[in-house]
N, C-alpha and C positions, 0 to 999 in steps of 0.2 A: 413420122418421116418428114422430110423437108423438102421442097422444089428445091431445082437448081437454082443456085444465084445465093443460097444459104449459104453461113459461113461454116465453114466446115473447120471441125476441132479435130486435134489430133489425138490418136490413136492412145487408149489408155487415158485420156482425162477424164475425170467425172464431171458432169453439169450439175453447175449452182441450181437447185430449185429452190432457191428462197424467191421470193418475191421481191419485185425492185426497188419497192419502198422498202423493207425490208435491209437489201444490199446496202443500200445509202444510207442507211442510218447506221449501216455495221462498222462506220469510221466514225460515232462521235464516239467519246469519250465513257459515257453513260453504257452503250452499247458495248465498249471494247472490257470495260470491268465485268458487264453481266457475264460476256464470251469467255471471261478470264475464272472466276467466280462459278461458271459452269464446267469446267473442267472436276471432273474426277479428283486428280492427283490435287488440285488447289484446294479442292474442299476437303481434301482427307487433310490438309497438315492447317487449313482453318479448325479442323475440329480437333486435332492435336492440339495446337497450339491453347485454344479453350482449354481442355482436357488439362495439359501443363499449369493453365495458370490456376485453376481451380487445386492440383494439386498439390501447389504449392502455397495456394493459403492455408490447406489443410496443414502441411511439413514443415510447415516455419513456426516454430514454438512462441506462441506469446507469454511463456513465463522463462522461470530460468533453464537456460540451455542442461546446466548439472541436475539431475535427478536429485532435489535434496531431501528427499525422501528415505533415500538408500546410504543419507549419512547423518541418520539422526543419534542421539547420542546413545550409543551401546549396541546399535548397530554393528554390522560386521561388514566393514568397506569390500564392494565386488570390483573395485576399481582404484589404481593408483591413482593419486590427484596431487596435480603439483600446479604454482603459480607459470601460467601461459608469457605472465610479464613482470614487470615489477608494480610492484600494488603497496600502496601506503595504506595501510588500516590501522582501523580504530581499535586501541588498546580498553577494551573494554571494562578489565575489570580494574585496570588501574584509573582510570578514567571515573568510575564508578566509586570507589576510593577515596579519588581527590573532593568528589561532587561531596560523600557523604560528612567529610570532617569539614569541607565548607559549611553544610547543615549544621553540623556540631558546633563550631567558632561562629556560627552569625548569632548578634548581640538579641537580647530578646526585649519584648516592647511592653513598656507599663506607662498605663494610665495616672498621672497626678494632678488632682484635687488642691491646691496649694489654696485656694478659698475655702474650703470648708473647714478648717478651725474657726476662723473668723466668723462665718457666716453662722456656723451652731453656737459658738458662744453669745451671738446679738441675738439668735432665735430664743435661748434660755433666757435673759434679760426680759429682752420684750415681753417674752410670757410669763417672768413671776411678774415684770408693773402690771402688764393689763389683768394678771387675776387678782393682784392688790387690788386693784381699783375695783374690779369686779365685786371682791370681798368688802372691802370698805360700804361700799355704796348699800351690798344687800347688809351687812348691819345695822347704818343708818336708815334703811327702811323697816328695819325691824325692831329698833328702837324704839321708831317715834307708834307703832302699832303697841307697843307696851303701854305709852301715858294714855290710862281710860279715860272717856267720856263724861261729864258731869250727867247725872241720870235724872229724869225729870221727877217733877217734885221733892226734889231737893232729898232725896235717901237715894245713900253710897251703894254705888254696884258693887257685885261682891268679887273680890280679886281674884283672875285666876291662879292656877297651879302654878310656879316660879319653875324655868327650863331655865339652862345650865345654856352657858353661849356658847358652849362646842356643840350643843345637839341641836341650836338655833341654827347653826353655819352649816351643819353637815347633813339638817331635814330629818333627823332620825329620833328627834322628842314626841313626846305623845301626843302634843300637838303640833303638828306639820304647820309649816309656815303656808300663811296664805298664798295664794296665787300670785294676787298684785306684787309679794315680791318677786323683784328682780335685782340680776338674775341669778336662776335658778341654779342649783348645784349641777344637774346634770347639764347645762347648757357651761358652765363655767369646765366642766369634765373634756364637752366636744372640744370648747376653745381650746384647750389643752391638749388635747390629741389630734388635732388641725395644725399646731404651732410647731410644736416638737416631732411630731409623726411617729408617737409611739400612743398606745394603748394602754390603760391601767385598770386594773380593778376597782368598782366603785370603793370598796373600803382601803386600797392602797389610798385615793382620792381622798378618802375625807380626812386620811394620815396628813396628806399634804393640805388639805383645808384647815383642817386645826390647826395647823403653824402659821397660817395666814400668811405662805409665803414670801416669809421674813425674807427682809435684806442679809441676812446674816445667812440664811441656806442658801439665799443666788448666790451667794459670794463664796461660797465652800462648794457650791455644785459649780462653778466656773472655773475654782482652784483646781478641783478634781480633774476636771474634761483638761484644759490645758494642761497640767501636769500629763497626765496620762497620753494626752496627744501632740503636745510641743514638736517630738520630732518627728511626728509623720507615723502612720499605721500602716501594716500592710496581713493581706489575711492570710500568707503563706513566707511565713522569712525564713524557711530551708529552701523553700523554690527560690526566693530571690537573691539567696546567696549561693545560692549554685548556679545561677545566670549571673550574676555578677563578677565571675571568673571569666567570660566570653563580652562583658560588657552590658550597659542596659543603656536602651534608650527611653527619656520622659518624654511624654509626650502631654502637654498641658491639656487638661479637660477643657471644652467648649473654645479657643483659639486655634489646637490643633499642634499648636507648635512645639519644639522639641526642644528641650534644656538639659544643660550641664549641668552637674550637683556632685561635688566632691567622691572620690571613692569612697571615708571615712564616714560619710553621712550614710549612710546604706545599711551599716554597724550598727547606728545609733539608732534607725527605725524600729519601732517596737511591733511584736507580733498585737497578732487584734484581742487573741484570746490574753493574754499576756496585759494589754493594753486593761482590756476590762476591771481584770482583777486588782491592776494597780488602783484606779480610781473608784472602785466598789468600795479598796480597802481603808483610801484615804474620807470618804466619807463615812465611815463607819467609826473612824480613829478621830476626826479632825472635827465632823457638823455637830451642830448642837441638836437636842433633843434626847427623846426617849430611844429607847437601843430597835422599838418598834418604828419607831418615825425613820431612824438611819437604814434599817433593811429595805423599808421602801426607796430612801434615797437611793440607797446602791444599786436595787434593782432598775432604775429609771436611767442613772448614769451609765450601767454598763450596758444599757439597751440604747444610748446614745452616741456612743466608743464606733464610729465604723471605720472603715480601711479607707484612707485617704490616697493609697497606693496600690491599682488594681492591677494583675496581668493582662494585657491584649495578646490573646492566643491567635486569632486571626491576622492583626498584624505582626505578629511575631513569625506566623506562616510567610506569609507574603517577603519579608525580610530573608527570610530562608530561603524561598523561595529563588529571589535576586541572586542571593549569594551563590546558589545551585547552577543559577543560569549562567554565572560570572565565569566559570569557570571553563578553562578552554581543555577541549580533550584531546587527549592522550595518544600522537599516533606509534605504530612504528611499523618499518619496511619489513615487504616478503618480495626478495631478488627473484627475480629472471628463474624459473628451472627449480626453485627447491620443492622438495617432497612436504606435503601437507599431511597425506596419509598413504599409508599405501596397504594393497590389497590384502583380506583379510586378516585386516587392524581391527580391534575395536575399537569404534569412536568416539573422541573424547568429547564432553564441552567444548574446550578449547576447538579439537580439530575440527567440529560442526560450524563452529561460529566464523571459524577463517574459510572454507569451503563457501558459506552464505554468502562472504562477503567478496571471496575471488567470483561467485556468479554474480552478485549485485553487478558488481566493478569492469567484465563481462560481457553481460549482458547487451548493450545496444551494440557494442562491433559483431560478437557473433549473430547477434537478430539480422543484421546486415549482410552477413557474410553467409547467411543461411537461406536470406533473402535471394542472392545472388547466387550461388551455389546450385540450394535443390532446383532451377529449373535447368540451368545448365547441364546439369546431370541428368535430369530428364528428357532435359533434347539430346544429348549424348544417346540415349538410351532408346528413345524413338525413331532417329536416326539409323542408327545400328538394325533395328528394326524394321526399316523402310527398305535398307539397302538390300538385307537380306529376306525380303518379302518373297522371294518367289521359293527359296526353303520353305519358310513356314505358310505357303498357300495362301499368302493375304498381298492381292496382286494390285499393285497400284494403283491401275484403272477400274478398281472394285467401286460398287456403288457404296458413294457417300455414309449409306445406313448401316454399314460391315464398319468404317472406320465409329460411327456414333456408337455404335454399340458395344466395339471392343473399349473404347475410354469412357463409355460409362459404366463396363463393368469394372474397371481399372477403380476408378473416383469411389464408386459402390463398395467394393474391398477395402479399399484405405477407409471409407468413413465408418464402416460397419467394423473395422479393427480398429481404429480409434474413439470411437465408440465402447469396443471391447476394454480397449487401455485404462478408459475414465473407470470403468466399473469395476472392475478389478483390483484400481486403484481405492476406492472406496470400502470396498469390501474386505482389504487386505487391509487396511485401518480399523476396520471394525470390530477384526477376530484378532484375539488373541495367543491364540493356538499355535504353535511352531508344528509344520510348517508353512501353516494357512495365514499363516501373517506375511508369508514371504512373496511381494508381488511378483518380484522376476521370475517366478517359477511360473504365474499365471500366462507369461509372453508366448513360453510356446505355446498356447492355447489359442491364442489371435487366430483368427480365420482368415488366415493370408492365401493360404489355400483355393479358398473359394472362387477367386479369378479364375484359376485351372480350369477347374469343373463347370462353370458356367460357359465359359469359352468355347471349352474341347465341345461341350454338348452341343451348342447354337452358333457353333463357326468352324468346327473342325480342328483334330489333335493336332494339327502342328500349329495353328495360331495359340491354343493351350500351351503347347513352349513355348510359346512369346509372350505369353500372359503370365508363364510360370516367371520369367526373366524378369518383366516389371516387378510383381511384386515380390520378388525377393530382392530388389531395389529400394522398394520401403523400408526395407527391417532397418538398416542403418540411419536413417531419416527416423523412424516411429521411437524405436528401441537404442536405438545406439551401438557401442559396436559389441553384438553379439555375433559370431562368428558362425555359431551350433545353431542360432535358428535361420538364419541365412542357407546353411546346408541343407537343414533339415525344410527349408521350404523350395528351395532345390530339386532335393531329389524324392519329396513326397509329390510336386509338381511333375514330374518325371514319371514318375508312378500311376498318377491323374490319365496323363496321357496314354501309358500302356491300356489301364483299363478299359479307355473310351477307344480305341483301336481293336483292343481284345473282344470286351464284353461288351455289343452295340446295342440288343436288349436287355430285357427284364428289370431288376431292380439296379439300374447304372450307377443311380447317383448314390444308394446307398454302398455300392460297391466300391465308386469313389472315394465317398468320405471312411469307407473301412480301410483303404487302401495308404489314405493322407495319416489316418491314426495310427498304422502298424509304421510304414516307413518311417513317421515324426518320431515317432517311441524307441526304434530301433538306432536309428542317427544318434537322438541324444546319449544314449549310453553307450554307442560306439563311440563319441566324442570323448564322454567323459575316460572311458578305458583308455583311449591316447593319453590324457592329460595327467604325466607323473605325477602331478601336484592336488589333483582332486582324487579325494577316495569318497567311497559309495557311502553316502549318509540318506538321512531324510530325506534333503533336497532333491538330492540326487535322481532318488528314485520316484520323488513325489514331480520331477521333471518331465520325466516318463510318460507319469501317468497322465500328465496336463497334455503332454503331445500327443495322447493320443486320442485324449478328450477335444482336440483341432479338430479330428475327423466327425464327433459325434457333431459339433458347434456348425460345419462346414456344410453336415446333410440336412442342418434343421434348416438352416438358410436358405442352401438350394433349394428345398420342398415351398421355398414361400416363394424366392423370388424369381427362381423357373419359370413357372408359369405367368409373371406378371409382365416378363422379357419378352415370351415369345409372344403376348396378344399387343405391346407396345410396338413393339419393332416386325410382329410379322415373321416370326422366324420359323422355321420348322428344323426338327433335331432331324438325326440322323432316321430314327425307329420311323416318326410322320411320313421321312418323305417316301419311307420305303413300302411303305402303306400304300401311297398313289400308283405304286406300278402292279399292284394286283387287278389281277384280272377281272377283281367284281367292281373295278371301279365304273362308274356310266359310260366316262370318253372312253375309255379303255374296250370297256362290252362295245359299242357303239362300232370303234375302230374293228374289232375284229368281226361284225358282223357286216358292216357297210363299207368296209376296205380291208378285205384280208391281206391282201397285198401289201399297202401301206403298214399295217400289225405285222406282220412279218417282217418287214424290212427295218423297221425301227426295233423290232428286238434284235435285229442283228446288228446294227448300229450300235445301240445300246450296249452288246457285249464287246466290240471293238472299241467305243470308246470309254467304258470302265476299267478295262484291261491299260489303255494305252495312260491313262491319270494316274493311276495306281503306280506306273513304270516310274511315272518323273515326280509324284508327289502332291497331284492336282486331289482333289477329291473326286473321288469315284463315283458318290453316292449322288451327289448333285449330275454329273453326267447321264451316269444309270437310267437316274428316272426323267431326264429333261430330255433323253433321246426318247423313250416310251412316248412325251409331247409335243415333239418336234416337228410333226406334220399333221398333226389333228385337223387343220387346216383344210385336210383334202377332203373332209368328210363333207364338205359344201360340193364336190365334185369331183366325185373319185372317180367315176368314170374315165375322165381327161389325162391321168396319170397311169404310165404305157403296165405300175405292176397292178395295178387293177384290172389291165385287159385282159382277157381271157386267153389261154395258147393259140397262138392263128386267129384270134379275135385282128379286128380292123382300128387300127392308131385312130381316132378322131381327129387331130391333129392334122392329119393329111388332108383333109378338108376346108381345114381353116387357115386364112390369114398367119403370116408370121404375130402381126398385134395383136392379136386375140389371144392368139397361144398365150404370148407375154402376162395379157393380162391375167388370165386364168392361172397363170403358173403365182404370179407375185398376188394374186388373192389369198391362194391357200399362207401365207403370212400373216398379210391382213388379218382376217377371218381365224385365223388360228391364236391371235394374238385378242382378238375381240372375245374369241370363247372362253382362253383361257383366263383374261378378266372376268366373265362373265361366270364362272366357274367357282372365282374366287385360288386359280393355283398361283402358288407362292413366287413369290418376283423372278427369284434365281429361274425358274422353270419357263416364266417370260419372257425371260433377255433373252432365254438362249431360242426362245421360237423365235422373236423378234431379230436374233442375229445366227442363226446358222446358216440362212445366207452368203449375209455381210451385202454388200455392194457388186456382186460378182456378176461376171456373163451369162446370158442364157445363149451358149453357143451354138446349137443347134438352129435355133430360132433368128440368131444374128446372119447366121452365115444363107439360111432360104432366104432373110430377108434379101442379103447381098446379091445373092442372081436372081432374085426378081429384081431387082435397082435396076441391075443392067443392062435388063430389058424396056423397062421405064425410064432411065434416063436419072432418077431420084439419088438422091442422096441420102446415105443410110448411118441416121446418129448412133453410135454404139450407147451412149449413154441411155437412150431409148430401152436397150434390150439388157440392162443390168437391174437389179433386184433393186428398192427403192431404200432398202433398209439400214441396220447398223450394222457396221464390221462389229468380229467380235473383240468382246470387252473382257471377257476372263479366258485363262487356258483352256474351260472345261467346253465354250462356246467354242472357241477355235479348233480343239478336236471334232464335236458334232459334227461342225463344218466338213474338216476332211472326212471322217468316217460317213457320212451321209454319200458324201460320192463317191468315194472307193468303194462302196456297201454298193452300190448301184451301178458303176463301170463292173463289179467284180462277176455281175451275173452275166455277162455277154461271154468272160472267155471260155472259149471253148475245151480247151485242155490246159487247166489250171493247175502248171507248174509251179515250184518255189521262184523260178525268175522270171516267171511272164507275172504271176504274180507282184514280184517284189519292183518290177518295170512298172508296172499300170501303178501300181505305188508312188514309183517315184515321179512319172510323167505330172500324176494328179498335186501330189504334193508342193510340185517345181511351178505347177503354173500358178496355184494358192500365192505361193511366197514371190514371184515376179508379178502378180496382178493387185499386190500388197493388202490383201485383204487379213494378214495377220499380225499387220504394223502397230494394233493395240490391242493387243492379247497377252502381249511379256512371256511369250514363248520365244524360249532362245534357239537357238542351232540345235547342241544339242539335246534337246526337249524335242525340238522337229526328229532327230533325228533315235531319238531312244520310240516314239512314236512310231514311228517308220515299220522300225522292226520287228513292234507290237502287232502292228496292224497285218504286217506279214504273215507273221507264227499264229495268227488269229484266223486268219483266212484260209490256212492249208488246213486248220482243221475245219471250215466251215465248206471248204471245199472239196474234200479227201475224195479218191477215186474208191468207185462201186465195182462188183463183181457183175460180170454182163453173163447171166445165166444164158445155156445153150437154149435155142427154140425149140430142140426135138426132144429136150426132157421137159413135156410140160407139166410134168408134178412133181419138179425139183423145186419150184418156188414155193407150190403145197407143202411138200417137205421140209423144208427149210423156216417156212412160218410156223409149222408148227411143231420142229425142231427147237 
């Protein structure tokens, strides 16, 4: 309270308790984003907004937008495809065509030697003088070893044996020539296969020793070679007059360079083997000697004869090659709108190759336009969702952790069914099997589902149909446009929901995912029964079978990542919370031994406000059990609270101060809110201790304040005598609220009519909604007012009239109990 001379606030403001540093800083800039930032509704559409753009990187296809999968050749088109624009493409096979008869017509490339006539005819030369000379020389050293020695004392040495001067020359008499001469037949052999670069047998050798090399066999072995090579060799003349109808080009050996040579010379080039024979024959016909000495000639000539004109197959590539590249390809137009293929075509070559090339061609406008698009459509879709939050029970002002967690389970499904996509896609390559080859049968099998089930279980079945509506959002973004699984994840999602409303124990989630696999199964072959044009094949029915295997895919999931949601995020399903309102829980034992009063009152709370959520679509279960905690608070001092007093017991309260009262009253908050931390109960169960409240009068205690004032002269702050805490932040808070005081007005009336009743209802309720304690709860009119009538039809039976037995039969109440 305040002396006079205080400023006195008017009636219904609440006081700023921030602190003054505090205030003033609550206008900089830093401050007004934290204040903005803090808000509920701004953080649910920052984690949307996340949510959004995550998945839309997931939705925007980084390959091509067309499934070319589904039109590989001999395939069976699931989709008409026609050009979106007009598209120039590549005529491929004519194009392919053109390239290869360019390979064909490019000229081919040979090697010519236009020096080695010359240069083997001077190597022959050269090497019969220097083996003349060679020969010459070891004769005259072999001569002059013939004229003997005069022998001392004048008697004649006796003569040797007379060798024959071919077997002098050739080493092979019976007595070998000395050492000192030189040189030696074998050394005159090496020179000889050093000069000409051919090899001969020692007795070819001594053929050509015994000739001595005449000038008359050079001049018939040089007739020979020149004859036989004049116009040129080549070791393939069908290869090179079959390239010579495309052209040839020379290419000079060791320069490099390229020449011209008549077509007609080409004719005239001689094959090698061809070449040989001629000059073998002319020295066999033309050289002098024995018919043994010319076989050697021939053999040495035609191991001389090489191809003067070789093929360059590498440069002849490479020429190809050019000619290949030269060539410009081939396009031609697909207008605006024409059919490429249409559904259940088989597809051709052709039609595969234009489909690749309308995606190539594609490709970055719709990457763009997909870009643009899928978020669009997801804020459409979240949107819609926002507005209609108070339908599906996901209330604006809901903590932060309700929005993270529904678009993480959103993001979770998309990646775990494109996840599903890739594998299936691989799999369905692998087998060859019809109809295990056919990936679009595996689509209904995506666990699109799984949002439902997770949802319904850890936020309640109508946020489940909002989960359901996302991802049947996806199918068209994942899959494309399939119609039948968009139904079927629909109204298997739909199904999801009944379950978790229906069946709130026992095995749920398998009930779920048995419920995702009958409904998916049944949809698609209701689908396909519409559709005049589809009759029941493999596909068909192997479609079925995949939708129903969604629900087996859907339970294996939830069994993993059920439990990984509720220990991240703190959540408790429906069956947990329902756990906490058992009577063997400790608060709970505690409450009804140390404040039966308060246990009693909060179970009737409790049933007035599960009844009144249920009416308008709140959750019940969260209500239920946050009324059971809503005043645990008093266990610090139950005494002080008038239902713990004894009948005709004495108010404590009567003794004390209006501030004291105050205080003791907004402890049990505090303290209620400390234990329930302390406890570890689930957040939902703390806000609502934290705000059943709200900020409201303690009018009792306001108004003794106000005539003692008046006695004292003081001035009496209202804001003093209001609860310190949060208004409420969801419907289920906001009912507590009401139910807590009408639960507690309702035990003073005396004869509890339906309209003294339904009066104290609406008095309490009226002053709620003028003291605006319900301005952040997103309870509308009427929600207050389906409420109302809850709380009414709730209380006649909580208050129904008794039978007043007469006093003078007093063993009519004997009777009757034990009647």
């Amino acid at each position: 309270m305040k002396k006079n001379g205080s400023k006195h606030r008017p009636k219904g403001l609440v006081q700023d308790t921030e602190p003054p540093g505090r205030r003033s800083s609550g206008t900089s800039p830093v401050a007004r984003l934290r204040s903005l930032f803090g808000h509920n509704r701004v953080q649910g559409a920052v984690i949307a907004c996340v949510a959004i753009a995550l998945l839309t990187v997931l939705l925007v296809p980084k390959r091509h937008i067309i499934d070319l999968q589904m039109f590989r050749v001999g395939e069976i088109a699931r989709q008409d495809i026609w050009a979106p624009t007009e598209i120039t493409v590549e005529d491929e096979e004519t194009t392919a065509a053109k390239k290869k008869a360019a390979a064909a017509k490019a000229p081919s490339v040979y090697d010519f030697d236009e020096r080695a006539l010359s240069q083997t005819i001077g190597a022959i030369r050269s090497t019969f003088r220097a083996l003349r000379a060679g020969i010459e020389k070891r004769n005259e050293l072999l001569q002059s070893l013939e004229q003997p020695a005069a022998p001392e004392g004048g008697k004649q040495a006796k003569s040797p044996a007379k060798v024959s001067t071919q077997d002098k020359l050739s080493g092979h008499s019976e007595a070998p020539a000395p050492p000192e001469v030189k040189p030696t037949i074998a050394e005159l052999r090496e020179q000889f296969k050093q000069s000409l670069g051919i090899d001969v047998s020692p007795e070819e050798f001594d053929q050509l020793v015994a000739s001595g090399f005449d000038v008359a066999v050079e001049d018939c072995v040089v007739r020979a070679f020149e004859d036989a090579c004049k116009d040129g060799v080549v070791g393939d003349k069908a290869l090179l007059l079959s390239n010579y109808k495309n052209g040839i080009i020379m290419r000079l050996v060791g320069s490099g360079k390229t020449k011209t040579f008549p077509a007609s010379s080409f004719f005239m080039v001689s094959d090698s083997q061809k070449a040989r024979a001629e000059a073998a024959k002319f020295v066999k016909t033309e050289c002098p000697g024995s018919s043994e000495f010319r076989a050697v000639l021939a053999s040495v000539i035609s191991r001389l004869v090489k191809p003067t004109l070789t093929f360059n197959k590498s440069e002849t590539e490479k020429v190809k090659q050019d000619a290949v590249a030269a060539v410009e390809p081939v396009y031609f137009k697909i207008k605006k709108g024409q059919m490429i293929v249409r559904a259940r075509e088989v597809v051709t070559a052709k039609q595969s190759r234009l489909i690749r090339e309308i995606a190539k061609k594609i490709q970055p406008r719709r990457r763009l336009n997909s870009a643009v698009g899928t978020p669009l459509f997801l804020v459409i879709v979240a949107i819609l969702l926002s507005l209609s939050g108070r339908r599906f029970g996901f209330e604006a002002a809901s903590h932060w952790k309700n929005h993270l967690l529904f678009w993480t389970i959103a993001v979770l499904t998309l990646l775990l069914s494109k996840a599903f996509l890739w594998g299936i896609r691989a799999f369905a390559d692998a087998v060859e099997q019809f109809p295990f080859n056919q990936q679009e049968c595996y689509y209904f099998a995506a666990p699109l589902g799984l949002g439902a089930v997770l949802i319904s279980l850890l936020m309640g079945k109508r946020l489940g149909l909002a989960a359901t509506i996302v991802c049947s959002a996806f199918v068209p973004l994942l899959f494309g446009n399939y119609p039948v699984i968009i139904m079927a994840t629909l109204l298997s999602g739909v199904a999801v929901v009944f379950v978790a409303g229906r069946y709130g124990n026992g095995a749920v989630v398998f009930k779920m995912g048995l419920s995702i696999g009958i409904v998916a199964a049944a949809t698609v072959l209701s689908m396909q029964l519409l559709d005049a044009n589809v009759k029941f094949s493999q596909t068909g029915y192997f479609n079925a079978v995949c939708g129903f295997g969604q629900g087996l895919v859907v339970i294996a999931f939830a069994g993993i990542f059920l439990p990984i949601l509720e220990l991240v995020f703190g959540v408790w399903t429906k069956s947990k919370l329902l756990d906490l309102a058992s009577n063997d829980r400790p608060l709970i034992k505690r409450l009804m031994i140390e404040a039966g009063g308060t246990h009693n009152h909060s179970i009737r709370v409790a049933e007035l406000a599960r009844s009144a959520c249920e009416e308008i679509g709140a959750n019940g279960v969260i209500a239920f059990v946050g009324s059971y905690y809503h005043d645990i608070g008093k266990l610090k001092r139950p005494g002080y609270f008038i239902e713990n007093t004894p009948v005709g017991g004495e108010n404590p309260h009567d003794h004390l101060k209006p501030a004291m009262s105050v205080r003791i009253l907004v402890e049990h908050v505090t303290y209620g809110l400390e234990l329930a931390r302390k406890k570890k109960l689930p957040l939902v169960v703390q806000d609502i201790i934290e705000q059943h409240h709200g900020k409201s009068l303690m009018k009792p205690f306001y108004h003794k304040a106000q005539e003692a004032a008046k006695r004292t002269g003081e001035v009496v702050e209202e804001s003093e005598f209001r609860y310190p805490g949060v208004k409420p932040q969801t419907r289920q808070a906001g009912i507590i609220m009401l139910a807590d005081s009408i639960e507690a007005a309702s035990r003073v009336l005396l004869e509890p009519t339906r309209d003294k009743i339904s009066k104290m209802v609406d008095r309490i309720v009226s002053w709620y909604i003028e003291d605006h304690q319900l301005d952040e709860c997103d309870l509308s009119l009427r929600d207050i007012q389906k409420c109302k009538e809850t709380f009414v039809h709730v209380l006649q039976g909580m208050l129904h009239s008794r039978i007043e037995y007469p006093e003078d039969q007093p063993g009519s109440l004997q009777s009757e109990v034990v009647r």
